[in-house]
C-alpha positions as CSV (number, residue, x, y, z in Angstrom):
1,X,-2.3,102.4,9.3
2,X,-1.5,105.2,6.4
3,X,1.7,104.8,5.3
4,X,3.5,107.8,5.0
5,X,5.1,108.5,1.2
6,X,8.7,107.8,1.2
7,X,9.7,109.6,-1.1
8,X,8.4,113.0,0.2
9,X,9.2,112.5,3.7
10,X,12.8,111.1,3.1
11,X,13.7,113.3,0.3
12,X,17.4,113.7,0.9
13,X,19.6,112.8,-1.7
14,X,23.3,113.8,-0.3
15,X,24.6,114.6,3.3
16,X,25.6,118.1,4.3
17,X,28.4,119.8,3.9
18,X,30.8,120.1,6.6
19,X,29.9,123.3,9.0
20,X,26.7,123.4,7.3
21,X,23.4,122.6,7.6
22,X,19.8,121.6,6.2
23,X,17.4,124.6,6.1
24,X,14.7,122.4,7.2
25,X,14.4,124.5,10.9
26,X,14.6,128.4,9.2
27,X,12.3,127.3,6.8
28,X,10.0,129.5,8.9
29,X,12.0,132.6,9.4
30,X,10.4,134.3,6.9
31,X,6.7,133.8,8.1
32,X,7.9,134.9,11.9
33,X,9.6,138.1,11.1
34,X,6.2,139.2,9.3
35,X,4.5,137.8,12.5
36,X,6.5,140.1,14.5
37,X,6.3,143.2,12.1
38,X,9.2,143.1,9.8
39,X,10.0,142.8,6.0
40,X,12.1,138.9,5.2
41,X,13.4,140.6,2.2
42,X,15.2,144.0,4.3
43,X,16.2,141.7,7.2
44,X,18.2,139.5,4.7
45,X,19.1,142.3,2.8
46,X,21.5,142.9,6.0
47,X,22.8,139.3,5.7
48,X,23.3,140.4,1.9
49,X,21.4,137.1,0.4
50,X,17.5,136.0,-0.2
51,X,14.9,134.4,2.2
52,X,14.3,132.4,-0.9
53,X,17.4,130.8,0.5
54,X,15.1,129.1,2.9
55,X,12.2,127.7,0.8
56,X,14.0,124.6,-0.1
57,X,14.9,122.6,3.0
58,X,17.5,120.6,1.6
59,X,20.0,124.0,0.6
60,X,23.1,124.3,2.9
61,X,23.0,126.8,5.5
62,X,27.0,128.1,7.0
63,X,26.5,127.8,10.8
64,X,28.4,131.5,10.3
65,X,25.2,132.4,8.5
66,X,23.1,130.7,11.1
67,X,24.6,133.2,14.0
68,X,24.6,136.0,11.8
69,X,21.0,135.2,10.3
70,X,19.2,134.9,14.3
71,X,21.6,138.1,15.3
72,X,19.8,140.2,12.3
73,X,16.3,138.4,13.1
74,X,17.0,139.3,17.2
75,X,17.6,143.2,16.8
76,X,15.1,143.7,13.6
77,X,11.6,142.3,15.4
78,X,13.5,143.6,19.2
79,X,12.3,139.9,20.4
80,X,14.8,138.8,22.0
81,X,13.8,135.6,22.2
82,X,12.9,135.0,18.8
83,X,14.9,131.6,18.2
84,X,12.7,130.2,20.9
85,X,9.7,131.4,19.2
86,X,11.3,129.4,15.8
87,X,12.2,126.6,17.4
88,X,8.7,126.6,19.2
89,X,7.2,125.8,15.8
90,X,9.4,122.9,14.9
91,X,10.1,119.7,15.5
92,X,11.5,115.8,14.2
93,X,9.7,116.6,10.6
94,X,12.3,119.8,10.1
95,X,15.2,117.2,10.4
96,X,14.0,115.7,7.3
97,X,15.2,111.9,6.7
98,X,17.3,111.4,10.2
99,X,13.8,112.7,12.0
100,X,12.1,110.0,10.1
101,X,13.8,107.4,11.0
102,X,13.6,108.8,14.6
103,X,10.1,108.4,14.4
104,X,9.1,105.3,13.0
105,X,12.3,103.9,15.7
106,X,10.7,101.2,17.7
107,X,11.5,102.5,21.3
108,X,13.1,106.2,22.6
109,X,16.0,105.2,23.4
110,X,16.9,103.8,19.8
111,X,14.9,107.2,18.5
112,X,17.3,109.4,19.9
113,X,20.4,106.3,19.5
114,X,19.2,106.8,15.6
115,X,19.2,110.9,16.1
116,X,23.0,110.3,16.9
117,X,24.2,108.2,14.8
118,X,22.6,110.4,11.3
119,X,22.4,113.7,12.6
120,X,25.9,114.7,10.2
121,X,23.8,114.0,7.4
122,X,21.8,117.3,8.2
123,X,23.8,118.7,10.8
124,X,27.8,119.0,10.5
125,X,28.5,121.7,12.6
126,X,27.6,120.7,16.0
127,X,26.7,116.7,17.7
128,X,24.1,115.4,19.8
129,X,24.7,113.7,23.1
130,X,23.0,111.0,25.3
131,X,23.6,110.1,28.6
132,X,21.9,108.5,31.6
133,X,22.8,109.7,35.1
134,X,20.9,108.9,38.4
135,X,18.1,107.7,36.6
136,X,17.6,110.9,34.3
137,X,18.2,110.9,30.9
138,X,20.4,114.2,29.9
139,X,19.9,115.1,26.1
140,X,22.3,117.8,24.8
141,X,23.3,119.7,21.7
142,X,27.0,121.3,21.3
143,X,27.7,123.2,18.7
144,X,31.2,122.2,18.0
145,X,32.0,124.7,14.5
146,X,34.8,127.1,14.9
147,X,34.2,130.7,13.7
148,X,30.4,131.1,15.6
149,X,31.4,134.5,17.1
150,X,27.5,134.0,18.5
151,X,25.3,130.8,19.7
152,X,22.5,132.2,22.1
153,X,19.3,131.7,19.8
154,X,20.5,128.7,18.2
155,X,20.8,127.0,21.2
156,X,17.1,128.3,22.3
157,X,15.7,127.2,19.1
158,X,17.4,123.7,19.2
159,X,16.4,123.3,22.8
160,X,13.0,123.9,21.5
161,X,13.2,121.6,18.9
162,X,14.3,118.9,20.8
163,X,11.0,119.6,23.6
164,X,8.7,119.3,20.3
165,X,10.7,116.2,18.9
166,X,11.0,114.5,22.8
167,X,7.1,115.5,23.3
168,X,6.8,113.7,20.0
169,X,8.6,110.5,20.7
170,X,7.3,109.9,23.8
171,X,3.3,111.3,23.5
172,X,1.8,113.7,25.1
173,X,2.7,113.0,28.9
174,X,6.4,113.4,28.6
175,X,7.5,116.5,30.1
176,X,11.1,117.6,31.0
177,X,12.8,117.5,34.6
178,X,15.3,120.2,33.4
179,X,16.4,122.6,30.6
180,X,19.7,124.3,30.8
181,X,20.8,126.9,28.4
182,X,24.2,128.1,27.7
183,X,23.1,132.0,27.5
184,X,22.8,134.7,29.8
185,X,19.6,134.6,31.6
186,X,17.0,136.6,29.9
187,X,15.1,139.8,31.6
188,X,12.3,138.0,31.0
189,X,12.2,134.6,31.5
190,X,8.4,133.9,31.1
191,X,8.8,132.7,27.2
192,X,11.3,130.3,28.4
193,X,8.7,128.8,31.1
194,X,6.3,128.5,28.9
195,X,7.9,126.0,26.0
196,X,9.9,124.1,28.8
197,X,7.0,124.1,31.3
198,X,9.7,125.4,34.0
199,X,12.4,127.9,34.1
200,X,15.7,126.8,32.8
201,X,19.1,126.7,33.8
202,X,20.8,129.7,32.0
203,X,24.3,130.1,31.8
204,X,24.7,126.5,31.7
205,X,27.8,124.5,29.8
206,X,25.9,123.0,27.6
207,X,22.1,123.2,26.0
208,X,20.5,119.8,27.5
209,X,17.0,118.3,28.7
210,X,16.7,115.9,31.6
211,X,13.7,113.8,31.9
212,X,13.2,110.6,33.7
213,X,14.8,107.6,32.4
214,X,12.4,105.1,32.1
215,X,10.8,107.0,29.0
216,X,14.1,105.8,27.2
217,X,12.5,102.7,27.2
218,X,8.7,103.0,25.9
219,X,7.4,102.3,22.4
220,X,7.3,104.8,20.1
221,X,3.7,106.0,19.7
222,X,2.4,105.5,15.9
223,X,6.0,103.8,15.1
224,X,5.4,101.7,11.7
225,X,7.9,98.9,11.5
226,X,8.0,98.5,7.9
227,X,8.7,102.4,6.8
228,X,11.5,102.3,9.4
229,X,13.3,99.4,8.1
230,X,13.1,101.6,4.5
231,X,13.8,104.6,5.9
232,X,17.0,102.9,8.1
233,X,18.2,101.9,4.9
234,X,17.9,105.2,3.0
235,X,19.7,106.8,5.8
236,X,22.5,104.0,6.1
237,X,23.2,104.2,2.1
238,X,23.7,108.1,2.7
239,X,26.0,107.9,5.5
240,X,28.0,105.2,3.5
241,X,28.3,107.7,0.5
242,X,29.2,110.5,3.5
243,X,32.0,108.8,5.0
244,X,34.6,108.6,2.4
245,X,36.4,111.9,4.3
246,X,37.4,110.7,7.4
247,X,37.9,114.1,8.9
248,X,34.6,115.6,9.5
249,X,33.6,111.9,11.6
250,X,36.9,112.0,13.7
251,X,35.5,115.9,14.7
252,X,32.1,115.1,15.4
253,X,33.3,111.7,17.6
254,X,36.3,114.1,19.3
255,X,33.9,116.8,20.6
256,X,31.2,114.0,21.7
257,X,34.1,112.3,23.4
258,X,35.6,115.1,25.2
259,X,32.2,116.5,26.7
260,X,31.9,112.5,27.7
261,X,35.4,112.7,29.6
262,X,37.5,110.6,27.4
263,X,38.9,112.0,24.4
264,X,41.6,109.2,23.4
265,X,42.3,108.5,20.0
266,X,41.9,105.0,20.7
267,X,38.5,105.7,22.0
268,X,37.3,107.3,18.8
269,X,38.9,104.5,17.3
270,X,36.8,102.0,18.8
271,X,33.7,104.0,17.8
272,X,34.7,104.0,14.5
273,X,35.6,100.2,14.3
274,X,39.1,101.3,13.2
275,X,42.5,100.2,14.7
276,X,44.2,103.3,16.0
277,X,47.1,102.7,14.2
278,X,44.7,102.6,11.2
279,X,43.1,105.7,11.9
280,X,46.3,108.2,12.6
281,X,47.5,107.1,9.1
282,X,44.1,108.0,7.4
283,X,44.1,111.3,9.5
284,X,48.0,111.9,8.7
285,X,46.7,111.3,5.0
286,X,44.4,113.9,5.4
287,X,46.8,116.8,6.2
288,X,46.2,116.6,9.9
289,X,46.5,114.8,13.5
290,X,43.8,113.5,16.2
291,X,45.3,116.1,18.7
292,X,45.4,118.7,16.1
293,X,41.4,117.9,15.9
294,X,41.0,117.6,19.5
295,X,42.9,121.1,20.0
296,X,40.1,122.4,17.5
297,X,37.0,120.8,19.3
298,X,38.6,122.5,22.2
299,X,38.9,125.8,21.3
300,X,35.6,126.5,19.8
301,X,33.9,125.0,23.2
302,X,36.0,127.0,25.5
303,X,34.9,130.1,23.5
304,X,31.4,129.2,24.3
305,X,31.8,128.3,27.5
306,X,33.5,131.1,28.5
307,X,31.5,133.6,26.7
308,X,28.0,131.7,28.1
309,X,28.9,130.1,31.1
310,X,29.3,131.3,34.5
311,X,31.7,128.6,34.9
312,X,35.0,129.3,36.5
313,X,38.0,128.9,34.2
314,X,39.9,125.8,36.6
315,X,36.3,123.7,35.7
316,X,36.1,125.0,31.8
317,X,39.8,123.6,32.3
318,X,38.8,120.1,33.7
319,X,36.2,120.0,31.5
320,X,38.1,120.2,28.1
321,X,40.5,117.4,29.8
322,X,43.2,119.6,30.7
323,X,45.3,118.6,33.2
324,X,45.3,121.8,35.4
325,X,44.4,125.4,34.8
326,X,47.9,126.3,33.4
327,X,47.9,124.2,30.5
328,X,44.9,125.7,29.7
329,X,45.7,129.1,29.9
330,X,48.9,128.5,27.5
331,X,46.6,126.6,25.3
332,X,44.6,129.5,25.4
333,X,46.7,132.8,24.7
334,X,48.1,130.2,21.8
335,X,44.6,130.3,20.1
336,X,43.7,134.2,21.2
337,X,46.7,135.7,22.5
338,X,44.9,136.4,25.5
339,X,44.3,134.4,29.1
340,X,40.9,133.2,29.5
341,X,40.1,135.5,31.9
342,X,41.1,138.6,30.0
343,X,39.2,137.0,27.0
344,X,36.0,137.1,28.9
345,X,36.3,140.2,30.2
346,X,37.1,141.8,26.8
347,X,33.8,139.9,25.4
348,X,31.4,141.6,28.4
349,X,32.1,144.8,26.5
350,X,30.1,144.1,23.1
351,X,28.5,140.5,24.0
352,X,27.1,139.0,20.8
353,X,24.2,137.4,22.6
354,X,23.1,140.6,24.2
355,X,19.7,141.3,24.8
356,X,19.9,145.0,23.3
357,X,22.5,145.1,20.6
358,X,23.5,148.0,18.2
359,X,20.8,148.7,15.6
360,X,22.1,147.7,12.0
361,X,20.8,149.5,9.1
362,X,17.9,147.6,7.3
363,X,18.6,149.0,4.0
């Protein structure tokens, strides 16, 4: 077997800045908008930088760019599925190092176990989740970073993605049992049937894929032992040098914890192999508190979920742990001055995911 070069297939030197990340999936932004008809430079002329910001995959994208940048991309080419159309073109490879290691991983299960565990050092803005129920494994994105006033296209790019990168890991007979989306549905849902090979669940909680659970267990195909142990390593020395700040891990374990159904501090403790008592004084060191994190995860995911969901507010409620529908509504007005329902409401007026937005001046 050809051993693939180390050093250009694991080129990452540092992690990624918190609410950041890699380039490595716009990288071909550029090369779609002149696909679809429209000038890179005048399209980021609107988002007042460069698509030269995209030729090196390891730069640090603001997931605020990243919803403004597929917002500008959506009404300049009038596609409105045009983060499908990127994500359609990517896969483990735009992950850099952490999609390495994914792929030289002996089995799927520790592929995707591997995906978890390093995806902060080229994602710090949202986590990936795993779970096995009724014999279907359910493999989800949440985007966890406050401030993302839209999510639509990311989500259908990542949910692309991660069909290319599970297609990947598990050869060319793997095929999904379930997509669900957390956007409106589309007018046309055709593109959608297309990548996923059947038509999604739209205004879902969360962006997952379901496919049977025995795949979790099968080889790798072309997995080479040796590069993974060196790759493992590279990836492990990086998220040693990453984990000096305690914060940003205590966020991305928080969010995977509440969308798991138990958020405890102890819990996050555990994952961290950290006495609790250990961990509230490195947080309180820090300049803030577990709950104070928790109350963060919370807000930005019952922003999405009630501005993409057609969930009802009592389950967004349950959801987010809340112990009934009241607490969350007070918890709510606190972070919007508003109630829930009044908030989504107000956000059917101009919806930031819309199919047919205003037109923005290309200048």
């Amino acid at each position: 077997m050809q051993r693939e070069p180390v050093h250009s297939a694991a080129g990452q030197s540092a992690a990624i800045t918190d609410g950041a990340l890699r380039a490595g999936p716009l990288t071909a932004v550029p090369s779609l908008l002149r696909e679809l008809g429209q000038d890179p430079e005048a399209v980021f002329a609107a988002l007042g930088c460069s698509p030269q910001l995209l030729e090196n995959s390891e730069n640090a994208i603001p997931f605020t760019l990243l919803g403004r940048l597929f917002d500008t991309c959506t009404i300049a080419t009038g596609c409105p599925h045009f983060g499908l159309l990127l994500g359609q073109r990517m896969g483990l490879d735009c992950v850099g190092l952490v999609g390495m290691v994914a792929r030289h991983s002996p089995t799927v299960k520790e592929a995707l176990s591997n995906l978890l565990l390093y995806m902060h050092l080229h994602d710090r803005g949202a986590v990936p989740t795993l779970a096995v129920v009724d014999e279907e494994a359910v493999f989800g994105y949440t985007i966890y970073q406050p401030g993302m006033t839209t999510t639509a296209s990311v989500y259908d790019a990542c949910a692309a993605i991660a069909c290319n990168a599970l297609g990947t890991l598990c050869g060319p007979r793997w095929r999904p049992t379930g997509a669900q989306l957390p956007r409106s549905r589309p007018d046309d849902p055709e593109p959608y049937r297309r990548v996923f090979g059947l038509t999604p669940t739209f205004a879902a909680e969360r962006m997952a894929l379901t496919f049977a659970a025995d795949w979790l267990e099968r080889p790798v195909p072309g997995a080479d032992p040796g590069l993974y142990r060196v790759l493992r390593e590279q990836a492990e020395a990086l998220a040693v040098g990453a984990s000096d700040n305690v914060v940003p891990r205590v966020r991305r374990i928080a969010c995977n914890l509440l969308l798991c159904g138990s958020g405890s501090l102890d819990s996050a403790a555990a994952l961290l192999s950290m006495h609790p008592r250990t961990l509230r004084r490195r947080l309180h060191a820090s300049g803030i508190t577990y709950r104070q994190l928790c109350e963060e995860c919370r807000e930005a995911l019952a922003r999405q979920l009630l501005h993409d969901s057609s969930l009802p507010v009592g389950e967004i409620a349950a959801r987010l742990q809340y112990a009934n529908t009241a607490a969350f509504t007070r918890a709510f007005r606190r972070w919007t001055g508003s109630t829930p329902t009044t908030w989504r409401a107000d956000q059917a007026g101009y919806p930031p995911h819309s199919e047919t937005p205003a037109q923005p001046s290309l200048s």
